[in-house]
C-alpha positions as CSV (number, residue, x, y, z in Angstrom):
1,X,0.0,0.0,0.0
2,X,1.5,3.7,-1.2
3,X,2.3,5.8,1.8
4,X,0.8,9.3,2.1
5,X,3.0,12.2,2.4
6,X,1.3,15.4,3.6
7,X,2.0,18.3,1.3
8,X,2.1,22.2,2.4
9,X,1.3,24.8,-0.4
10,X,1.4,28.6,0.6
11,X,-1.8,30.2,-0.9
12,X,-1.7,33.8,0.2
13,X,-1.2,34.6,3.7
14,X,-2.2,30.7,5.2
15,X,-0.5,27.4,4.3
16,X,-2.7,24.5,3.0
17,X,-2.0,21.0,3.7
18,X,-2.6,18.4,1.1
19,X,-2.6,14.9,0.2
20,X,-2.5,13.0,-3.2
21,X,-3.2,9.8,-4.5
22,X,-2.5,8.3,-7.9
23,X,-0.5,9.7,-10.6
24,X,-0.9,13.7,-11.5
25,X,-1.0,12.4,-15.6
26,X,-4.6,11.2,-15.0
27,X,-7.4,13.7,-14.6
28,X,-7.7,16.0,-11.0
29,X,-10.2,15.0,-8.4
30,X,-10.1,17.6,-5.6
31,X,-12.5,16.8,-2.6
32,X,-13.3,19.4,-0.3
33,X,-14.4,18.5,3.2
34,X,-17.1,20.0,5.7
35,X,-17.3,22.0,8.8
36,X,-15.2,20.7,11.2
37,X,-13.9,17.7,9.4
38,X,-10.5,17.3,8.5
39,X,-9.1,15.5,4.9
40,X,-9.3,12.1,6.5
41,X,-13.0,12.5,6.3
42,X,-11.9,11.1,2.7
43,X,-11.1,8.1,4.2
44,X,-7.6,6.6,2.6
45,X,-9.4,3.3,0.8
46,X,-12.3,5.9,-0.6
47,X,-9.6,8.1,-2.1
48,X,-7.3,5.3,-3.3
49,X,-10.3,3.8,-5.2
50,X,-10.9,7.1,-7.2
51,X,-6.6,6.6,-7.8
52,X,-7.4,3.1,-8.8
53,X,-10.0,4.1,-11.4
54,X,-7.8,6.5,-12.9
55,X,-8.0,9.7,-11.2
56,X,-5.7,12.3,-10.1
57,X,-7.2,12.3,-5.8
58,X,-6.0,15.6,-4.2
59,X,-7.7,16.4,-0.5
60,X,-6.6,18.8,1.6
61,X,-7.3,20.7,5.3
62,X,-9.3,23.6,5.2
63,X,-8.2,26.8,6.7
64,X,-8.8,26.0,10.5
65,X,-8.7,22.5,10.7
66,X,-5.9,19.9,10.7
67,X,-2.9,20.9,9.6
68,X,-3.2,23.8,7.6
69,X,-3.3,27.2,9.1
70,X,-5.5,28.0,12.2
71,X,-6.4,32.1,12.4
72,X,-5.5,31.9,16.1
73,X,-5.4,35.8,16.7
74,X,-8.9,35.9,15.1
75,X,-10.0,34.1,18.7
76,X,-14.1,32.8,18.7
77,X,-16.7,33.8,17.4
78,X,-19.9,34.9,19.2
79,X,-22.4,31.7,18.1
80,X,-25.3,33.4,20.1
81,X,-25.1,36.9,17.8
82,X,-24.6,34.9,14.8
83,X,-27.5,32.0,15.8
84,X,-29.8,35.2,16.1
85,X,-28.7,36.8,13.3
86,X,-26.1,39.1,14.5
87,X,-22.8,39.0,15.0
88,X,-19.4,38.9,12.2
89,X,-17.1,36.0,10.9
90,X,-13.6,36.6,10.7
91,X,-13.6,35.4,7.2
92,X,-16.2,34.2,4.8
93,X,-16.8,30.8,2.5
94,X,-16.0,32.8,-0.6
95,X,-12.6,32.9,1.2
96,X,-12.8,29.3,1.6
97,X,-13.4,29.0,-2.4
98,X,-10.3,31.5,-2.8
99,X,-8.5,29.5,-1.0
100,X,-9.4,26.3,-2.8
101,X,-8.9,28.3,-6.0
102,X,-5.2,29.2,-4.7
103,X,-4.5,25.5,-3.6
104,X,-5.3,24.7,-7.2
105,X,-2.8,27.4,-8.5
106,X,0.3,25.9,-6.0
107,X,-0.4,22.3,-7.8
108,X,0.0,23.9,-11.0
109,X,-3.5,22.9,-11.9
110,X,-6.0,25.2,-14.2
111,X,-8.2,23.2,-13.6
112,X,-9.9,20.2,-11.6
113,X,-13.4,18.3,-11.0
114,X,-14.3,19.3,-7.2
115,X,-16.3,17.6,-5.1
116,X,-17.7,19.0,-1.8
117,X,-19.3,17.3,0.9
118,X,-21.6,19.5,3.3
119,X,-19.7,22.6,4.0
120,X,-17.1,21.6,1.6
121,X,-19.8,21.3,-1.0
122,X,-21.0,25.0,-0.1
123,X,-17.5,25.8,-1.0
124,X,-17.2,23.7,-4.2
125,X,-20.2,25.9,-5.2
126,X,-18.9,28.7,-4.7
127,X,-15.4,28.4,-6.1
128,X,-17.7,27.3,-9.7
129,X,-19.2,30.5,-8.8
130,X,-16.4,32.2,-8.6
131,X,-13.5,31.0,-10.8
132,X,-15.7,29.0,-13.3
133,X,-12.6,27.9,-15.3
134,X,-11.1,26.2,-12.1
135,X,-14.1,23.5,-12.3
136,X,-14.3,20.6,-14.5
137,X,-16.9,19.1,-13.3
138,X,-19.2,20.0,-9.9
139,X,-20.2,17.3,-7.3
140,X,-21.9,18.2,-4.3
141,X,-23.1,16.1,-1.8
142,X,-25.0,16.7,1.3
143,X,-25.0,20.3,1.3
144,X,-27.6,22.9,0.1
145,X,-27.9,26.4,-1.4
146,X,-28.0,29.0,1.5
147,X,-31.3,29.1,1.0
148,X,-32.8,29.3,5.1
149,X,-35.8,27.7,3.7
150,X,-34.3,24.5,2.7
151,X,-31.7,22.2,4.1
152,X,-32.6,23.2,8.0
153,X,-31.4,20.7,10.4
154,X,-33.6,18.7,12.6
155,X,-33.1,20.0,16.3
156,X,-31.9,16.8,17.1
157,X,-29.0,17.3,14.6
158,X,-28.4,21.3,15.5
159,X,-28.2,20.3,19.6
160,X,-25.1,17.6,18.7
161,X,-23.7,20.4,16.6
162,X,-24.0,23.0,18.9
163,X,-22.6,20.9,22.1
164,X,-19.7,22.0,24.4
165,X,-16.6,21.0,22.7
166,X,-14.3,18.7,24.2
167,X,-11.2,19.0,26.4
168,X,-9.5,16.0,26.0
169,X,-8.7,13.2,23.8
170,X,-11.4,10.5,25.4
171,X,-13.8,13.3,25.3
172,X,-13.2,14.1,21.1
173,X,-13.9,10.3,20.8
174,X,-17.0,10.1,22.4
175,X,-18.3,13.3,20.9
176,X,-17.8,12.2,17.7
177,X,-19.6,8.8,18.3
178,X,-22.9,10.3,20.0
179,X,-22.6,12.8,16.8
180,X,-22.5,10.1,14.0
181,X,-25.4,8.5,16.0
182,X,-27.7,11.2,15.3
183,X,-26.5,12.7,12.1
184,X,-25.4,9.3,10.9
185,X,-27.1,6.8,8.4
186,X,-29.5,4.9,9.8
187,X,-30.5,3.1,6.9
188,X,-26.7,1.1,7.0
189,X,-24.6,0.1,9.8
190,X,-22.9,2.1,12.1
191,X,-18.7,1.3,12.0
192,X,-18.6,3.0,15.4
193,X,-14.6,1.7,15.0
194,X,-14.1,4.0,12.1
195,X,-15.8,6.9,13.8
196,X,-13.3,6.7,16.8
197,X,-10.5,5.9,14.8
198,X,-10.4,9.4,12.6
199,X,-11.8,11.2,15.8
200,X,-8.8,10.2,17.7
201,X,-6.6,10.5,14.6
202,X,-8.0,14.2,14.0
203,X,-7.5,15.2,17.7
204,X,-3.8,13.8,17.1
205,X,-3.4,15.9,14.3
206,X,-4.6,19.3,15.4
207,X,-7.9,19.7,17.6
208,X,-9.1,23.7,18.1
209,X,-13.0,24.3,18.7
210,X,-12.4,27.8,18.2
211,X,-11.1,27.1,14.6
212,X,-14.7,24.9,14.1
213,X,-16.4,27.9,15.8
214,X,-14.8,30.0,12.9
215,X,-15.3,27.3,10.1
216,X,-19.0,27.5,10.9
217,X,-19.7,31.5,11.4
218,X,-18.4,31.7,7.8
219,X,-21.7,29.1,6.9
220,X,-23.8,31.7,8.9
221,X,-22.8,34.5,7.1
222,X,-22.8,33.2,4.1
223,X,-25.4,34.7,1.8
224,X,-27.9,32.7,-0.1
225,X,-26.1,31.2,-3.2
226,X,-29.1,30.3,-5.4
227,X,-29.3,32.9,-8.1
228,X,-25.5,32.7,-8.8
229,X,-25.7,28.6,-8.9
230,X,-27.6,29.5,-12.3
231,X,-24.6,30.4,-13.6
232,X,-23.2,27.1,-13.2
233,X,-22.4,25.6,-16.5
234,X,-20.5,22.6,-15.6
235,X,-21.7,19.1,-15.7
236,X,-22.5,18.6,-12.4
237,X,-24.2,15.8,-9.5
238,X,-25.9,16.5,-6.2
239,X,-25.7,13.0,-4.2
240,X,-27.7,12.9,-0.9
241,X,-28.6,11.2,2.1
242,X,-32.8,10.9,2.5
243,X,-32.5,10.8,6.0
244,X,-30.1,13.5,6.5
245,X,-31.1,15.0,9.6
246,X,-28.2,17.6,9.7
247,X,-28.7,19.2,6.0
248,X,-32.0,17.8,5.1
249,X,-32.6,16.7,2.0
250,X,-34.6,19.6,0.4
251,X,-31.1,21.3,0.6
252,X,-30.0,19.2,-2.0
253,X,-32.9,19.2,-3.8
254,X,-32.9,23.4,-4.2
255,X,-29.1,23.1,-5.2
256,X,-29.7,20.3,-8.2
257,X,-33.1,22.5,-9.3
258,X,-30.8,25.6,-9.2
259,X,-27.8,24.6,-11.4
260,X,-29.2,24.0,-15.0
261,X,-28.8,20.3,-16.3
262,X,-27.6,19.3,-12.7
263,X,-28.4,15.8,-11.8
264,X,-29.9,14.7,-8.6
265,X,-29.4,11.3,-6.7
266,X,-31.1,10.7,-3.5
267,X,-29.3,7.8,-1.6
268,X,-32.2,5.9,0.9
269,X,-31.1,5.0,3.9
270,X,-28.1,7.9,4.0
271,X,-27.7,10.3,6.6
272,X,-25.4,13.2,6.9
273,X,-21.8,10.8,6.6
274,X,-20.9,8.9,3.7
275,X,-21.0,4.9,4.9
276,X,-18.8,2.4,3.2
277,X,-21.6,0.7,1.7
278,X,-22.1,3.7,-0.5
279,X,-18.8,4.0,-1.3
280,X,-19.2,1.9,-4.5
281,X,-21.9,3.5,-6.2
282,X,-21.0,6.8,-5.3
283,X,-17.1,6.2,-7.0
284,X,-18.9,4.8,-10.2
285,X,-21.1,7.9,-10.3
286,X,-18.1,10.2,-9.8
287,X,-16.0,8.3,-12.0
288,X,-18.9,8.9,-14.8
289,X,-19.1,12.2,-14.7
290,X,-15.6,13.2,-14.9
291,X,-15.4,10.8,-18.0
292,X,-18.5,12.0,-19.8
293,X,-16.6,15.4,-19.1
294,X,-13.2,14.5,-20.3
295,X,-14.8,13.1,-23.7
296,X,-16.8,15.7,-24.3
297,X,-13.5,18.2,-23.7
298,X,-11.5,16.4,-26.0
């Protein structure tokens, strides 16, 4: 099995750190992860099968998280003002996308197909918004327009969100697990193992709740992207979960109806995580849209 070296690129004033699997001749896949979920949300055998199937797999740490750069001096946000509709972000998710954009740049990449998953897939958005040319192909999965209306969580999902973060190693763990129990797929099993695996490995790597805090007043302050998603002109999928109780399904529903030609696939039985036993059909679909956009390129 390849080993995986992480990567630092400097994209303006932060440093991203990256990971890539498979050879940089095939085509780029760049995966953008959610709010407070670091790279190895893409878990190693998922990103190695995309390699396998003749992709170029680049994922990387947001700003905040992991092991790219953490806006310290910025300190925490106040999640009461912003909840109530008040209240300021140190930086935005068209930042995010900048950043994405500049990662790009630093790989020597014009281009790539980007998928985002939940926050990552606001972003994914918003860098096709943004820097159409950067975008091959679109996939975003469990994540929604802006719109308040659609994509609301169930309260169930906003109180695990919203909980006190932890202070210590045995305390990320468990957090994570009661998490993935409510936002989780209940339709497929539950690989509580997995869960505490990457929570322990994420608190190894870099744990800082004011960086999440940070990560998620950007989503609060981000305006309502649905207008500018017409704009999209890429081929592009929304995948998600029926039973998403964190980013309901409607969310994904307004962001296919609102990108022209998009094409929508609701997975039963998903929640807000991507299960292994999706894995497979989720690859093929990925895999078929960045060759239906390669051909039509050439």
């Amino acid at each position: 099995m390849e080993s995986i070296e992480v990567q630092r690129a400097r994209v303006g004033d932060i440093e991203i750190a990256y990971e890539t699997f498979g050879s940089a001749e095939d085509p780029p896949l760049l995966l953008v992860m959610g709010l407070a979920t670091q790279m190895i949300g893409w878990p190693d055998e998922f990103c190695r099968g995309l390699a396998d199937r003749g992709l170029f797999v680049v994922r990387f740490d947001n700003r905040d998280i992991g092991l790219s750069t953490h806006l310290d001096d910025a300190g925490a946000p106040d999640m009461g003002a912003l909840l109530t509709g008040s209240g300021s972000a140190p930086y935005a998710l068209a930042d995010m996308a900048d950043d994405t954009a500049g990662l790009l740049d630093a790989l020597g990449l014009d281009s790539a197909h980007v998928v985002g998953a939940s926050m990552g897939g606001m972003i994914a958005q918003l860098l096709a918004i943004r820097h159409p040319a950067r975008v091959r192909s679109l996939t975003s999965i469990m994540s929604t327009t802006g719109d308040p209306a659609v994509g609301t969580p169930a309260e169930a999902a906003m109180g695990v969100l919203l909980a006190p973060p932890a202070v210590d190693r045995d305390g990320a763990v468990q957090r994570a697990v009661d998490t993935y129990r409510v936002i989780g797929s209940p339709g497929f099993e539950f690989d509580e193992a997995s869960v505490r695996d990457r929570a322990g490995l994420s608190f190894d790597r870099r744990h800082n709740p004011a960086g999440v805090a940070r990560q998620l007043a950007a989503i609060l302050t981000t305006s309502d992207r649905t207008a500018d998603l017409g704009s999209v002109a890429v081929p592009t999928l929304v995948v998600h979960g029926a039973q998403d109780p964190l980013v309901q399904v409607s969310g994904g529903r307004a962001t296919a109806a609102a990108i022209p030609g998009a094409d929508l696939h609701v997975v039963e039985g998903m929640g807000h995580d991507l299960p292994r036993a999706v894995w497979p059909e989720l690859t093929d679909r990925i895999v078929a849209l960045v060759e239906g956009t390669e051909a039509t390129a050439r």
